[in-house]
C-alpha positions as a printed NumPy array, in Angstrom:
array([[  2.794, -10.601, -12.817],
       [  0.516,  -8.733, -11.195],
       [ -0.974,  -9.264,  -7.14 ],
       [ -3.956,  -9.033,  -4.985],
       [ -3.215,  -8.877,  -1.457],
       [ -5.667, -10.777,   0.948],
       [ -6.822, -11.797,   4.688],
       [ -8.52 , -14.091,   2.686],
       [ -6.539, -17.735,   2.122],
       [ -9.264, -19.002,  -0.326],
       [-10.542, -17.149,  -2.764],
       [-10.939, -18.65 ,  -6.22 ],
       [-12.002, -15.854,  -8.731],
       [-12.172, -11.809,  -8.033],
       [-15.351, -10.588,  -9.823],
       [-15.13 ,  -6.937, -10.468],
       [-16.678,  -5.388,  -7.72 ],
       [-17.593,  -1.395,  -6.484],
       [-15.102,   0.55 ,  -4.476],
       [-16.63 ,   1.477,  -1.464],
       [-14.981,   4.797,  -1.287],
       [-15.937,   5.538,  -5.089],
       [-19.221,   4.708,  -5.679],
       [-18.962,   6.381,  -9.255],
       [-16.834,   4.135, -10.14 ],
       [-17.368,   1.232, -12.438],
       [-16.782,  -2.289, -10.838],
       [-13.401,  -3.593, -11.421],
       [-10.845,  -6.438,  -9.717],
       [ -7.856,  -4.152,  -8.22 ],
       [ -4.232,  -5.379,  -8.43 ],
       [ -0.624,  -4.266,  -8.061],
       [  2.659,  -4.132,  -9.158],
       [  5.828,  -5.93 ,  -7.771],
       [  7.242,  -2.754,  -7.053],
       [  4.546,  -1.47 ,  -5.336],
       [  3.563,  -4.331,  -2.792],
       [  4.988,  -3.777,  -0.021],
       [  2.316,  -1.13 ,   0.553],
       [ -0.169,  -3.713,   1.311],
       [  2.28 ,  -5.446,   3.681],
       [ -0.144,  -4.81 ,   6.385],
       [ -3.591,  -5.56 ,   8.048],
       [ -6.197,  -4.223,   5.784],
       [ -8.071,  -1.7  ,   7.561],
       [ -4.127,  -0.537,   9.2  ],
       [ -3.93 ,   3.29 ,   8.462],
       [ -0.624,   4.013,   6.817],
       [  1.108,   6.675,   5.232],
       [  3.884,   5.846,   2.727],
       [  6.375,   8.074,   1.172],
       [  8.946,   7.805,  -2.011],
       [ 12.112,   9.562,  -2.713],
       [ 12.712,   9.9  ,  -6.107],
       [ 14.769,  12.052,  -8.255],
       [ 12.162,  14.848,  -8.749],
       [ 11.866,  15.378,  -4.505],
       [ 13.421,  18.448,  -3.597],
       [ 16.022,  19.203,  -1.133],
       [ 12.97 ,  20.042,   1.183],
       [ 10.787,  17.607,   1.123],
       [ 13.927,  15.306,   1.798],
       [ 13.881,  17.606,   4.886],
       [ 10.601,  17.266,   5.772],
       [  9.724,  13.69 ,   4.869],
       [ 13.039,  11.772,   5.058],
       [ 15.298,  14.015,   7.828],
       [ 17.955,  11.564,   8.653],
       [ 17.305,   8.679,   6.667],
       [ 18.901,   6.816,   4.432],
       [ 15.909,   5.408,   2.79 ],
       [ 14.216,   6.31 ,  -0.453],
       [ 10.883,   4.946,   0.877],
       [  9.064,   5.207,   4.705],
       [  6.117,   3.539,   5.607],
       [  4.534,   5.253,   9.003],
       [  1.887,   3.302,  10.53 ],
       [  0.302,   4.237,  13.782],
       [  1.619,   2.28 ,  17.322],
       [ -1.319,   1.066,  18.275],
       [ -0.84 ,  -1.403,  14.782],
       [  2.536,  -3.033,  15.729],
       [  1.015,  -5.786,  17.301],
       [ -1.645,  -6.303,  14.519],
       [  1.474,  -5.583,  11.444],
       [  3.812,  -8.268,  13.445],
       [  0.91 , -10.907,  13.984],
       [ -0.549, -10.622,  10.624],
       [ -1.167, -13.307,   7.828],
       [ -2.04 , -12.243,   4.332],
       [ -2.052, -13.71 ,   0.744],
       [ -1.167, -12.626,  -2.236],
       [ -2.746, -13.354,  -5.44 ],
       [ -0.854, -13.553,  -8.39 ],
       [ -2.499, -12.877, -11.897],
       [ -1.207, -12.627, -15.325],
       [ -0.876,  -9.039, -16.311],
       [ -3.397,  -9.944, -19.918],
       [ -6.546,  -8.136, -19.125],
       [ -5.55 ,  -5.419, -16.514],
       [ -5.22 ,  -1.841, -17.612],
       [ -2.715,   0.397, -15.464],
       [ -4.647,   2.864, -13.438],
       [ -2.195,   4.824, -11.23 ],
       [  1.392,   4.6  , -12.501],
       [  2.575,   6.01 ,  -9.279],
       [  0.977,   3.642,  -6.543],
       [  1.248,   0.874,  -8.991],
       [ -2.295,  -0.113,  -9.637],
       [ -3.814,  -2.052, -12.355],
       [ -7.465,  -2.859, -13.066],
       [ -9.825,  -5.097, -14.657],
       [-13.159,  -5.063, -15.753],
       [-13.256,  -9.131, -15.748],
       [-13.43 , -12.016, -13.876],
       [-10.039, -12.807, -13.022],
       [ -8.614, -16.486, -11.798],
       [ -5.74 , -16.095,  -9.643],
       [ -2.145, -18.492, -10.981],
       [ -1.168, -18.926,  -7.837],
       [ -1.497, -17.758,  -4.028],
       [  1.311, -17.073,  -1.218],
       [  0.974, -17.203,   2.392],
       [  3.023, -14.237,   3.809],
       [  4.132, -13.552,   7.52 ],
       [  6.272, -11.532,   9.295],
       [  5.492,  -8.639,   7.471],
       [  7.645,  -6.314,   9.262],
       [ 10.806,  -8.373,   8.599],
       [  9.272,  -8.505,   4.552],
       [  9.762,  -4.291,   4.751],
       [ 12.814,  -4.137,   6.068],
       [ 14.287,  -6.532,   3.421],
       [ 12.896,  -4.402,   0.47 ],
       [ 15.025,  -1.997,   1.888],
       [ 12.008,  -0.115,   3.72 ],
       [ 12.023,   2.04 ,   6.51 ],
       [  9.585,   1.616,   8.803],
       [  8.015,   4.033,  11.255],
       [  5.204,   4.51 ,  14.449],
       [  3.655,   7.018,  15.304],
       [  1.19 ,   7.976,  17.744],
       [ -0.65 ,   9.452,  15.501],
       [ -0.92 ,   9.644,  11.857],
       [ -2.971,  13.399,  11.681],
       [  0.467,  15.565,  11.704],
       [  2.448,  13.724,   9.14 ],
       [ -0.637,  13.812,   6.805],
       [ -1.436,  17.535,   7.428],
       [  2.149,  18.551,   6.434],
       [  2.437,  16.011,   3.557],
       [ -0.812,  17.565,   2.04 ],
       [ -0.156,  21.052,   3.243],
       [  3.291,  20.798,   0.755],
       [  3.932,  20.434,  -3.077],
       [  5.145,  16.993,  -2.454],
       [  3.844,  14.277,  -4.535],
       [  5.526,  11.057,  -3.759],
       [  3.229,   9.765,  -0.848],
       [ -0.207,   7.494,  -0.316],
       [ -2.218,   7.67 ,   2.438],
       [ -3.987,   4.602,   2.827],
       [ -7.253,   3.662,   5.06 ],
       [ -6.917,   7.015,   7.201],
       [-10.633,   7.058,   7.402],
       [ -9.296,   3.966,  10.761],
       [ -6.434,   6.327,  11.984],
       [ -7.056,   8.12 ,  15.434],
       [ -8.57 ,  11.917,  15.353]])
């Protein structure tokens, strides 16, 4: 199975649709993995950087990224979201995987260039408590600008920075 996560509780069919942030793309429905969900465990527009140990992440970007953790992945979201993240109500969409195409093998993401009926849609809260069960460590920050100057200032390759266009500056 594949899933769509929405604020959305009733939304029937995803027609394939322009990214706003890639106009030269062609119109697709966007979905992802089971593995990969958690990263949309969160208010849509919430900035959020998340990063993934794996066995190619050298000794120092465990340093850098993961200093006294435990955890192979970290989700950092800024402070000013906690309220927002513990609050929040989404749904996910689940599709059959016939008809999606993977896109990005490392954040998980499939896409389609059809009309696509959703099998079945979940009402998830307490999103926070959802992380921490996948074995996810969470983190706030004041700020998100540091973590994603060093993460992109280094080799490392196991990270997504999602909506930072809505983080402070």
């Amino acid at each position: 199975m594949l899933f769509h996560f929405s604020e959305q509780a009733d939304i029937e069919i995803f027609v394939p649709r322009e990214k706003q942030n890639r106009p030269d793309f062609p119109p697709v429905v966007w979905a992802i993995d089971e593995e990969h969900e958690f990263t949309y465990y969160f208010p849509r527009e919430c900035p959020r950087i998340v990063c993934r140990k794996d066995e190619t992440t050298t000794e120092q970007h465990t340093q850098l990224f993961f200093n006294n953790s435990m955890a192979d992945t970290i989700v950092t979201a800024e402070s000013d979201w906690y309220s927002k993240i513990s609050n929040q109500i989404i749904f996910r969409y689940s599709f059959e995987n016939e008809g999606f195409e993977l896109f990005d093998k490392t954040a998980g993401y499939y896409i389609s260039r059809h009309t696509v009926t959703p099998k079945a849609v979940d009402t998830y809260g307490n999103l926070i408590e959802r992380l921490i069960q996948k074995g996810i460590e969470i983190r706030f920050t004041t700020n998100l600008a540091p973590l994603r100057e060093a993460i992109l200032a280094s080799d490392f390759k196991g990270f997504g920075i999602h909506r930072f266009d809505n983080a402070k500056r």
